[in-house]
LOMARDREN-167238 format. One line per field, with one value per residue (C-alpha): x, y, z. Coordinates in Angstrom, 3 decimals. Example, Ala and Ser with C-alpha at 12.3 -4.5 7.8 and 13.67 -1.06 7.14 Angstrom:
2
u [12.300, 13.670]
v [-4.500, -1.060]
w [7.800, 7.140]
***
This chain:
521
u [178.206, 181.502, 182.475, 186.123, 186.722, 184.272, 187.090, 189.080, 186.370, 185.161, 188.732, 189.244, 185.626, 185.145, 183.057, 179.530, 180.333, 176.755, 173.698, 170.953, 167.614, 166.459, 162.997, 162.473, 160.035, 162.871, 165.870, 167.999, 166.856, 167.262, 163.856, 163.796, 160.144, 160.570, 162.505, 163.422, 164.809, 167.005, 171.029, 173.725, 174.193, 177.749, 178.826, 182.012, 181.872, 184.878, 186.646, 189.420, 192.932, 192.797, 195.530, 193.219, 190.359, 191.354, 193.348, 189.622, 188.152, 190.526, 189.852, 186.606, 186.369, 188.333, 185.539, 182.645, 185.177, 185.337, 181.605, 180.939, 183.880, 186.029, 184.919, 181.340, 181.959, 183.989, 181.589, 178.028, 180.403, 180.975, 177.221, 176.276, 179.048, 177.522, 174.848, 174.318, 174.257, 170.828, 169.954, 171.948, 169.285, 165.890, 166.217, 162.653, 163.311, 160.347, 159.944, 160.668, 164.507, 165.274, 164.222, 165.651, 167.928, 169.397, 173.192, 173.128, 171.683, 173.877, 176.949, 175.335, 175.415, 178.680, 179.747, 177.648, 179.140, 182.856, 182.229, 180.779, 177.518, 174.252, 171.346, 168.457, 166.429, 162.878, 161.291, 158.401, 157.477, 154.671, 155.190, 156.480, 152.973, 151.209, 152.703, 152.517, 148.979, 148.262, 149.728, 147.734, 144.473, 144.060, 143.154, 144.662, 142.521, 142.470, 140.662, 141.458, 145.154, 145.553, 145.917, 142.958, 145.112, 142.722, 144.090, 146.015, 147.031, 148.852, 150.312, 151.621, 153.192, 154.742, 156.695, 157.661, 158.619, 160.767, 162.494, 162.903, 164.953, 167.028, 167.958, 168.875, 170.705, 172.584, 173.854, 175.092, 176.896, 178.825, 180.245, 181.160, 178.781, 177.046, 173.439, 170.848, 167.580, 164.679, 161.683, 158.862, 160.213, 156.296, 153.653, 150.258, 146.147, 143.821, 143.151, 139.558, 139.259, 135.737, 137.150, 140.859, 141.220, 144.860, 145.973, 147.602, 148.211, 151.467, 151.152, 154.470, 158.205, 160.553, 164.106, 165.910, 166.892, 167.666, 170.023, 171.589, 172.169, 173.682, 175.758, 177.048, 177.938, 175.537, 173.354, 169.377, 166.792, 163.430, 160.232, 157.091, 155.171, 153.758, 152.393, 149.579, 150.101, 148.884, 151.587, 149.110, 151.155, 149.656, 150.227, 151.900, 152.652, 156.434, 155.726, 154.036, 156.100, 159.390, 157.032, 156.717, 160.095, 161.335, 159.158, 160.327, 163.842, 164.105, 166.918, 168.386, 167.711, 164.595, 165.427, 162.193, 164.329, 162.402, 163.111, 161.927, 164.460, 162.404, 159.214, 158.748, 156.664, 154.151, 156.641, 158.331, 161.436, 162.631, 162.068, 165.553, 164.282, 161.124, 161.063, 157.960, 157.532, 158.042, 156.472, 153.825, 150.290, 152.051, 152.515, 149.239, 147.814, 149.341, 147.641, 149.941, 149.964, 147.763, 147.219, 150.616, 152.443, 150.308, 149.659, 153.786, 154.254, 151.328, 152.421, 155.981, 154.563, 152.455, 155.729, 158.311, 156.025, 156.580, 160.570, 162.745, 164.070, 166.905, 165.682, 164.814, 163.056, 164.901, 163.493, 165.727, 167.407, 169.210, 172.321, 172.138, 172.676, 175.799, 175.602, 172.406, 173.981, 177.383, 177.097, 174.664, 173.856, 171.813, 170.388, 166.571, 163.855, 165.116, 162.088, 162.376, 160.280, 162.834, 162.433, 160.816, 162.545, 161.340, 162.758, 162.856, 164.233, 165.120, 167.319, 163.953, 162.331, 164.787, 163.431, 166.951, 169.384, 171.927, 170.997, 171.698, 175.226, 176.068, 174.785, 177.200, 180.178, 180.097, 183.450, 184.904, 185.855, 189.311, 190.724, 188.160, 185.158, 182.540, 183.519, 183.406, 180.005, 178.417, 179.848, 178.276, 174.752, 175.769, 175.735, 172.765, 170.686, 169.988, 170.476, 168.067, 168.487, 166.521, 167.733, 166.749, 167.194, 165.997, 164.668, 167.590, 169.562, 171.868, 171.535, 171.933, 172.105, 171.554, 170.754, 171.238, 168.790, 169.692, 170.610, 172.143, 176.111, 175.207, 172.215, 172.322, 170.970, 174.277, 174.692, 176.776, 177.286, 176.396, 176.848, 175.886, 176.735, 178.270, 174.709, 173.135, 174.986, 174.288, 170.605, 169.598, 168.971, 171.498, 169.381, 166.102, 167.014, 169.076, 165.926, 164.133, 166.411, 166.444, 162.615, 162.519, 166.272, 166.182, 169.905, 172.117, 176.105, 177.967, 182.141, 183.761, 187.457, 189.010, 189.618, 186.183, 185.874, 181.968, 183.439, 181.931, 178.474, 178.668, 179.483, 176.948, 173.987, 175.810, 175.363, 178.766, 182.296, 185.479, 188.378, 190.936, 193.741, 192.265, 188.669, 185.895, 182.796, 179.373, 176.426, 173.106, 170.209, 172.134, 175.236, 179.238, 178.722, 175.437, 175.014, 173.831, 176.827, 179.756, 180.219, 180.090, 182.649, 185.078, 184.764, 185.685, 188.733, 189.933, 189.219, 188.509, 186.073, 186.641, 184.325, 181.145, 183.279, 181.530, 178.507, 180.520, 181.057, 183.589, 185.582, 185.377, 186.313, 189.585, 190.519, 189.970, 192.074, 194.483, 194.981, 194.828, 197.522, 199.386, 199.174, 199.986, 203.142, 204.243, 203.207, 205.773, 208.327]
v [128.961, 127.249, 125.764, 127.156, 125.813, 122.443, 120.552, 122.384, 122.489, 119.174, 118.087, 120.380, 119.927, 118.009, 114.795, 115.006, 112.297, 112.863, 113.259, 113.387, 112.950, 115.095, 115.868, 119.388, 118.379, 116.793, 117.872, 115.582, 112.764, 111.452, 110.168, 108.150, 109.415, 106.749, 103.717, 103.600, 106.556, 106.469, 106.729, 105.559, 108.415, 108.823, 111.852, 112.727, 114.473, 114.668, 117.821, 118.875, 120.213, 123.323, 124.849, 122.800, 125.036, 128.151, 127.695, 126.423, 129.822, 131.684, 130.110, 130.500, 133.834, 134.679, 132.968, 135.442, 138.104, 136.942, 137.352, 140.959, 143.541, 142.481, 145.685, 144.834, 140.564, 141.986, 144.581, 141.408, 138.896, 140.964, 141.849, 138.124, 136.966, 140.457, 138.573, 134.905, 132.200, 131.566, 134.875, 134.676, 133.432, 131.164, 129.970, 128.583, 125.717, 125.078, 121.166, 122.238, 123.681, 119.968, 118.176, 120.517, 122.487, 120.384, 121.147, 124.819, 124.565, 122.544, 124.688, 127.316, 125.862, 124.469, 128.323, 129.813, 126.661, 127.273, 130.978, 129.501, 130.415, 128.366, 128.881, 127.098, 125.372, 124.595, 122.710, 121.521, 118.609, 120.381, 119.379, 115.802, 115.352, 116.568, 113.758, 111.046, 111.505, 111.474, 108.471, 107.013, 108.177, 111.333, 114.413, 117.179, 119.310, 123.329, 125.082, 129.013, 128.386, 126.107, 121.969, 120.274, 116.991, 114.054, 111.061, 109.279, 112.444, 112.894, 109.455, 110.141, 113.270, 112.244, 109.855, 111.990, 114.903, 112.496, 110.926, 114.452, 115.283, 112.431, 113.164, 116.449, 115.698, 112.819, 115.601, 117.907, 115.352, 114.121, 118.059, 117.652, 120.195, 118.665, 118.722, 117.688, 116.939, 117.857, 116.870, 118.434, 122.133, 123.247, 122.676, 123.692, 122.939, 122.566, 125.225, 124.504, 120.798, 120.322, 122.608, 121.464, 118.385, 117.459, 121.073, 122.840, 126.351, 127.198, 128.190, 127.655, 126.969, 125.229, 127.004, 125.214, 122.404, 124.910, 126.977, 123.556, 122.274, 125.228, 125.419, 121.807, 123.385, 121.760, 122.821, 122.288, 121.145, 121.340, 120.090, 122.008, 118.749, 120.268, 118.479, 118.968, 118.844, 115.230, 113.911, 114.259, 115.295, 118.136, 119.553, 123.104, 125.275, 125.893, 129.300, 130.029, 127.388, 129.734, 133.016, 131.576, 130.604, 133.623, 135.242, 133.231, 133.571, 137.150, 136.722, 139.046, 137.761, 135.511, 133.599, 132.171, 130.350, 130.456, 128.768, 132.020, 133.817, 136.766, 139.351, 140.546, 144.133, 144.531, 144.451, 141.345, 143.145, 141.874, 144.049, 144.252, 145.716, 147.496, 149.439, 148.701, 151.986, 153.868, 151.770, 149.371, 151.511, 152.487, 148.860, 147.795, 149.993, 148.772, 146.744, 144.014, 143.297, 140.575, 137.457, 135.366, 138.641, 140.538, 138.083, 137.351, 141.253, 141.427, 138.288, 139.749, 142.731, 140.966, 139.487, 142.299, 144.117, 142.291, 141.830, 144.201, 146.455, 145.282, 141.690, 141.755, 139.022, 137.810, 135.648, 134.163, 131.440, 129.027, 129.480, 133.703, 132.895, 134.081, 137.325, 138.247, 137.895, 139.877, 142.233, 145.489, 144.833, 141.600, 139.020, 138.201, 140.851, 141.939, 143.320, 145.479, 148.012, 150.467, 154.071, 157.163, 159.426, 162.685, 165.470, 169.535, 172.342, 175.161, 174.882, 176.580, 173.411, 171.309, 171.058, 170.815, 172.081, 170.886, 167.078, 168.438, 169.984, 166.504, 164.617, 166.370, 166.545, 162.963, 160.954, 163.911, 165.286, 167.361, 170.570, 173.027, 170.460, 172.145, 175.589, 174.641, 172.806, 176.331, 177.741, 175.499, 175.984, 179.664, 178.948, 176.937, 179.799, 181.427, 178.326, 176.078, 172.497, 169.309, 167.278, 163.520, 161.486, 159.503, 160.018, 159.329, 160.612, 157.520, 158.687, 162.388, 164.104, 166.973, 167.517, 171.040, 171.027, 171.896, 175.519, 177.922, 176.487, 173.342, 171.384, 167.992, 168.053, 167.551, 165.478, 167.879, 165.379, 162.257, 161.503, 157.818, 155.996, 152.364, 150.948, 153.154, 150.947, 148.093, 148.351, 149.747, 153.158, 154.251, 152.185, 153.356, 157.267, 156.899, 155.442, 158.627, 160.803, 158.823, 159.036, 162.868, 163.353, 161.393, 162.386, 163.268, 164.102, 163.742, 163.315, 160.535, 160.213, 157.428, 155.978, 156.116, 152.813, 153.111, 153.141, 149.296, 150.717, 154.141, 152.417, 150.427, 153.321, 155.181, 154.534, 156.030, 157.605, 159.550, 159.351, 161.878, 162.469, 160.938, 161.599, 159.871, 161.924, 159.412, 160.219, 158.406, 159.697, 161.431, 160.454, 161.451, 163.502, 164.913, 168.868, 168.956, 166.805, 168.073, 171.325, 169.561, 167.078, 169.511, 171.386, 168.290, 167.918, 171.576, 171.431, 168.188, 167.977, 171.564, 172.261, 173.054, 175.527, 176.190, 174.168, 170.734, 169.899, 167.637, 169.782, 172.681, 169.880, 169.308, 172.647, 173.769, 170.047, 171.299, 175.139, 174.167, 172.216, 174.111, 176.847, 174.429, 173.803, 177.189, 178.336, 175.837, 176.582]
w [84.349, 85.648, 82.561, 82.259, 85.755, 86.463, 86.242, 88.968, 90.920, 91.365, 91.967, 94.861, 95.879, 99.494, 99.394, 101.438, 103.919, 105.478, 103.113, 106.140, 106.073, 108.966, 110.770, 112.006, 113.923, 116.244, 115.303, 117.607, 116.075, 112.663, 110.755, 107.360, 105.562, 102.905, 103.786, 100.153, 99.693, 103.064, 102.681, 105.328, 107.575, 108.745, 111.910, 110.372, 107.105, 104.986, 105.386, 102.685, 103.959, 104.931, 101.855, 99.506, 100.788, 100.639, 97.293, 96.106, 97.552, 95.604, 92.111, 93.491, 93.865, 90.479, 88.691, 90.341, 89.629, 85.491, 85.510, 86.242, 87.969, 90.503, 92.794, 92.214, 92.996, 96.307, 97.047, 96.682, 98.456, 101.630, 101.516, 101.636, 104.239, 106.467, 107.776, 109.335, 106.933, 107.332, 106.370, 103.017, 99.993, 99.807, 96.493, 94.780, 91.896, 90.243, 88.997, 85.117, 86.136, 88.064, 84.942, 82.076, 83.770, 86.985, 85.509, 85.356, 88.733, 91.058, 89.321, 90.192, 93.938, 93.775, 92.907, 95.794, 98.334, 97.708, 98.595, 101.873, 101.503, 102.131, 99.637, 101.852, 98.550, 98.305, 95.474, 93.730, 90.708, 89.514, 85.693, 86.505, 88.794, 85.833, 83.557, 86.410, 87.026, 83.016, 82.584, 85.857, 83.710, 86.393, 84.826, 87.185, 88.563, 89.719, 91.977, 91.580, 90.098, 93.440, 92.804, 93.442, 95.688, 96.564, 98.537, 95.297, 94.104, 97.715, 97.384, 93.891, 95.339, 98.031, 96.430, 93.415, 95.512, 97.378, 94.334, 93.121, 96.331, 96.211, 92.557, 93.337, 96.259, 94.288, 91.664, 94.156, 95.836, 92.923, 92.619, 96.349, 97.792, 101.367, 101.485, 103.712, 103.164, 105.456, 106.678, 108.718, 108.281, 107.464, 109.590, 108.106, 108.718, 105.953, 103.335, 102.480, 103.007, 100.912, 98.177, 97.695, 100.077, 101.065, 100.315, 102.774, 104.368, 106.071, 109.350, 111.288, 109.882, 111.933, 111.752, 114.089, 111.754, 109.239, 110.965, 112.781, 109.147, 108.253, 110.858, 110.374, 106.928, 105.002, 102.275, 103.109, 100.423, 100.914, 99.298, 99.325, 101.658, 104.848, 107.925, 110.579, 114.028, 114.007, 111.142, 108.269, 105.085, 103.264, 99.461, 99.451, 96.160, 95.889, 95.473, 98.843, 100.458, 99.631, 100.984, 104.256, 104.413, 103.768, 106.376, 108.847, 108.042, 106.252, 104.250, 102.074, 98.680, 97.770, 94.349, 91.942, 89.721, 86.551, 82.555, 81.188, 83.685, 84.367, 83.681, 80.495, 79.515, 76.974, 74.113, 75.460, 76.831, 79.963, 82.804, 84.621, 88.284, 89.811, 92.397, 94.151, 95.976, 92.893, 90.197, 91.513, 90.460, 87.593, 86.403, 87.612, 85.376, 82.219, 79.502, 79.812, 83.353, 83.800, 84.425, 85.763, 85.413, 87.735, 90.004, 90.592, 91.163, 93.980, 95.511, 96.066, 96.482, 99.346, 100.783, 100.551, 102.652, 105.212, 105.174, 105.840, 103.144, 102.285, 101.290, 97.612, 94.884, 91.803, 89.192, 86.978, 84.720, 86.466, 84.329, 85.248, 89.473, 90.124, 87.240, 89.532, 93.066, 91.959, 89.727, 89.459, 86.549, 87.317, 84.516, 85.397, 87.157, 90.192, 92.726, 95.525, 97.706, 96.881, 97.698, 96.254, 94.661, 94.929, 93.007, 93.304, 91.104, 93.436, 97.029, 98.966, 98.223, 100.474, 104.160, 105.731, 103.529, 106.189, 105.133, 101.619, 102.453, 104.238, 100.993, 98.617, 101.099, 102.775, 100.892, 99.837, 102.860, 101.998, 102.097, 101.810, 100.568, 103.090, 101.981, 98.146, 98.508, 100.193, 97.089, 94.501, 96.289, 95.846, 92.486, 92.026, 93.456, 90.270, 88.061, 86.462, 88.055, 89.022, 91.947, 92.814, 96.186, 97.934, 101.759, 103.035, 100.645, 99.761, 96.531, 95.114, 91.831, 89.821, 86.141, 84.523, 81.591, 78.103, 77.365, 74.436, 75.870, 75.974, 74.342, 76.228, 79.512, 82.030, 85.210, 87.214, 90.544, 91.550, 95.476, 96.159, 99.668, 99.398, 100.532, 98.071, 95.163, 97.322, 97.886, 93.913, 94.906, 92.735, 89.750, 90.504, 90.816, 87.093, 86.133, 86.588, 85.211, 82.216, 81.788, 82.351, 80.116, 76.970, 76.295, 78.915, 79.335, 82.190, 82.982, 85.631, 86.434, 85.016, 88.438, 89.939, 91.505, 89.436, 86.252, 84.975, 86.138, 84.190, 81.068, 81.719, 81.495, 78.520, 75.057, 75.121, 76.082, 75.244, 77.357, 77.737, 79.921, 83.202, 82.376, 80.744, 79.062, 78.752, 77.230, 76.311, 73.409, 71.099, 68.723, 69.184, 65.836, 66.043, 66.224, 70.000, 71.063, 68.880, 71.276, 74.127, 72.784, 71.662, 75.288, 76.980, 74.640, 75.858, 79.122, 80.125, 83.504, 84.130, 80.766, 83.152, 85.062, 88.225, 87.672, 88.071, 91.440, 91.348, 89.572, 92.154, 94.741, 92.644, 92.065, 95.514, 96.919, 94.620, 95.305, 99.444, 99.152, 96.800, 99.683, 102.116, 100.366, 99.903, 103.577, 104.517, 102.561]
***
C-alpha cells in the first residue's frame, strides 16, 4: 500500500484530461454505450512538467524499493519496461474487490502508472448482480458453474457493469491516473443459446484499441460484455474474459485479483508458487484439490499452455500488487509452467558435460576459473553428490549429503543466470532440494547481490568476516550443527576445502594474481 506517500502522490499526480469512452469495434471514432454514463471528451490531456515527472518517478520508485530489495524492485522494473506496454500485465478484478476493496486497488494502479506501466483491467459485478436481481425478486440461476442470463438479467447487467466502470474510472481519476474505458474489445457468438441464453463465448479480441490507448498513455478498463457480429451484447465470465485477453495479447504477467489473495493446501497454508511442469499430477492427486481449487489450477493450466513461458498467473489480494510484481518473494500463488528439474548423482550421468563446465563457469569468468572448475569435477568423481537443473541449465546446484565431517547435508555451489532469478527457476529447483534435504548448510559472501533471497529460504545465519553461513532444519546449537558452526568460525568459506566451489574460484583469483604481481615485479 502507498500509505506513507498518498499524499505526495496525488499532489504530483497529472489530472486525466480525457476519460474516453471508446469502441474497438472502430477505433477512430468515439461511441457513447449509455448516454448516461457518457463524460465530456477533451483531445488534450493534461500533461505535468516534465521535472515534476520524473521527481514523481523517483519517489516512485523508492516506494517499490521500501517494499522488498532495491536489487530485486530494479531487477522486476526493467523486466516489465523490457517488453511493449501492452505486453506488461492483464489484471482480473472480480466484482467483490471494486465494492470492498476499490482503495487498495486504484493505489495499487496509481503505483504501477507512475512507473509508466499500463495494467490493461478487466472486470466483472458478479456479487452486486447477485444482490440486484434479489432485490428485483430474480433468483439467479447456474448452469454448470456458468450464469444462466435471460433477457432482464442482460438488461440488469448491462447497466450495472456500466455503473461499475464509471465508478472505477471516477476513483482512479481523482488519484490522477488516465483511464479509458472500452467498448466492443470482445466479440463472441452464442455459447449454448437454449441452455444459457444471452451467454457468450469469446471468439475474437480486438487489440487495436488497446494498444492505441496505451499508446496515448492511458490506462484501459474493461468489462467482461461481449458482442456478436450483429451488435447483440452477450454475458461473459470475468474469468474467461481475462483468458482470452491474455491470449490475444500474451503478456507477461496475468493477475486474478482475489479477497482471499491466493490458493490454499489441504491444511489451509497458502501455496506461494507451482510449477506446473513439475507439480501439476502431483497436486491433482491430492485430497484437497477439488472443487474451485482444482478447477482454477486446470484453467491456468489450460491457458499457460498456450502462452509463452515466460508469462505467469498470480492470484492475489489487492493490497499485495506491487510485493507480487517486485520482489521474489511474492504475496499470493504465483503459477507458472516452469521447468523440470531433473537431478543426477554421478558426472557419467550428464549427456554433455561441456554444458555442465559452461554452467558452473558462466559469471565467474577470471583468472584460472575454467581450469579450477575441471578441478572441482576432478573432485566430484569419487564424491557423493546430487545435482539439480534445469534443461537449460539457468539454474545449477549441488548438495553433498551428510557424512562423519559434517552431518548437515551442504550446498557446495549455486550457479543461477539473471533470467533464472527472473523466471522462478531458481524457486522451483530450492524447492526440491528442500523436499529431498530437510536441513541443509550452505555459505554466501556478504556481498552477493542474492543476499535478501538467501535469508529468505534459511531459518538462519552467522556472519563472519565477509561471509554469511545459512542453514534451514536444524538449530545453531544442536549437535549436528555445532561442528559445522565452529568450522566456519576458523575458516570461514574455505571450511569445505575443495568441495566448495566458490572457494576454489577465490583462492585460485587470488594466487593468479598474486603471481601476476610478482612476475611483474
Amino acid at each position: 500500500m502507498l500509505s506513507a506517500t498518498s499524499s505526495a502522490l496525488r499532489a504530483g499526480a497529472r489530472r486525466a484530461g480525457s476519460r474516453v469512452v471508446a469502441s474497438a469495434a472502430a477505433p477512430n471514432k468515439l461511441r457513447c454505450p449509455h448516454t448516461a454514463l457518457c463524460r465530456t471528451l477533451t483531445t488534450s490531456p493534461a500533461l505535468a512538467a516534465a521535472p515534476a515527472r520524473d521527481r514523481m518517478r523517483e519517489i516512485v520508485a523508492q516506494t517499490v524499493g521500501s517494499i522488498g530489495s532495491k536489487r530485486e524492485a530494479s531487477i522486476y522494473l526493467k523486466l516489465f519496461t523490457s517488453v511493449s506496454s501492452q505486453k506488461f500485465a492483464v489484471i482480473k478484478v472480480g466484482g467483490a474487490i471494486l465494492t470492498e476493496h476499490i482503495d487498495e486497488l486504484c493505489s495499487s494502479l496509481l503505483l504501477l502508472y507512475e512507473l509508466g506501466l499500463y495494467p490493461i483491467i478487466v472486470h466483472g459485478a458478479g456479487p452486486q448482480l447477485n444482490r440486484l436481481l434479489q432485490e428485483a425478486g430474480v433468483e439467479p440461476q447456474f448452469e454448470e458453474g456458468i450464469r444462466v442470463t435471460d433477457a432482464k438479467t442482460l438488461g440488469v447487467a448491462r447497466k450495472l457493469f456500466l455503473e461499475e466502470n464509471l465508478r472505477l474510472i471516477n476513483r482512479l481519476d481523482e488519484l490522477g491516473v488516465m483511464t479509458r474505458s472500452l467498448s466492443g474489445v470482445f466479440m463472441a457468438d452464442y455459447l449454448d443459446k437454449d441452455k444459457w441464453q444471452y451467454v457468450g463465448k469469446i471468439t475474437k479480441v480486438n487489440k487495436e484499441a488497446i494498444e492505441k490507448s496505451i499508446e496515448a498513455g492511458y490506462v484501459p478498463i474493461l468489462t467482461s460484455m461481449a458482442e456478436t457480429e450483429d451488435g447483440r451484447l452477450l454475458n461473459v465470465n470475468a474469468d474467461v474474459a481475462a483468458a482470452e485477453l491474455a491470449r490475444a495479447l500474451e503478456p507477461l504477467k496475468v493477475v486474478y485479483l482475489s479477497e482471499k489473495g491466493g490458493l490454499f493446501d489441504g491444511d489451509g497454508g497458502k501455496i506461494s508458487h507451482i510449477n506446473l511442469d513439475e507439480e501439476f499430477d502431483h497436486l491433482m492427486a491430492q485430497p484437497w484439490c477439488r472443487y474451485g481449487t482444482r478447477l482454477k489450477i486446470k484453467e491456468i493450466k489450460e491457458l499457460l499452455d498456450t502462452l509463452p513461458r515466460s508469462s505467469s498467473v498470480a492470484i492475489i489480494h489487492p493490497s499485495d500488487l506491487q510485493k507480487e510484481l517486485f520482489t521474489s518473494q511474492g504475496a499470493g500463488t504465483l503459477i507458472r509452467r516452469g521447468d523440470r528439474i531433473q537431478k543426477i548423482t554421478s558426472l557419467s550421468e550428464f549427456e554433455d558435460l561441456d554444458k555442465l563446465k559452461a554452467a558452473l563457469v558462466r559469471d565467474r569468468e577470471g583468472l584460472d576459473a575454467e581450469a579450477t572448475v575441471d578441478r572441482f569435477l576432478d573432485h566430484l568423481q569419487d564424491k557423493p553428490f546430487t545435482a539439480y537443473y534445469d534443461n537449460t541449465m539457468q539454474c545449477l546446484a549441488i548438495v553433498l549429503p551428510p557424512s562423519d565431517e559434517r552431518p548437515v547435508a551442504t550446498l557446495a555451489t549455486l550457479a543461477i543466470t539473471k533470467s533464472g532469478w527472473l523466471s522462478n527457476v531458481a524457486e522451483n529447483t530450492f524447492a526440491v532440494i528442500k523436499k529431498e534435504h530437510p536441513s541443509l548448510v550452505w555459505t554466501v559472501s556478504e556481498d552477493d547481490e542474492n543476499l535478501t533471497w538467501f535469508f529468505e529460504k534459511a531459518d538462519g545465519s552467522f556472519n563472519r568476516n565477509g561471509s554469511v553461513l545459512f542453514y534451514y532444519g536444524c538449530d545453531l546449537h544442536s549437535e549436528a550443527l555445532m561442528p559445522i558452526y565452529q568450522d566456519f568460525l576458523a575458516h570461514g568459506r574455505a571450511m569445505l576445502g575443495d568441495s566448495n566451489l566458490e572457494s576454489r574460484l577465490r583462492r585460485a583469483a587470488q594466487t593468479a594474481s598474486q603471481s601476476l604481481k610478482n612476475s611483474q615485479v
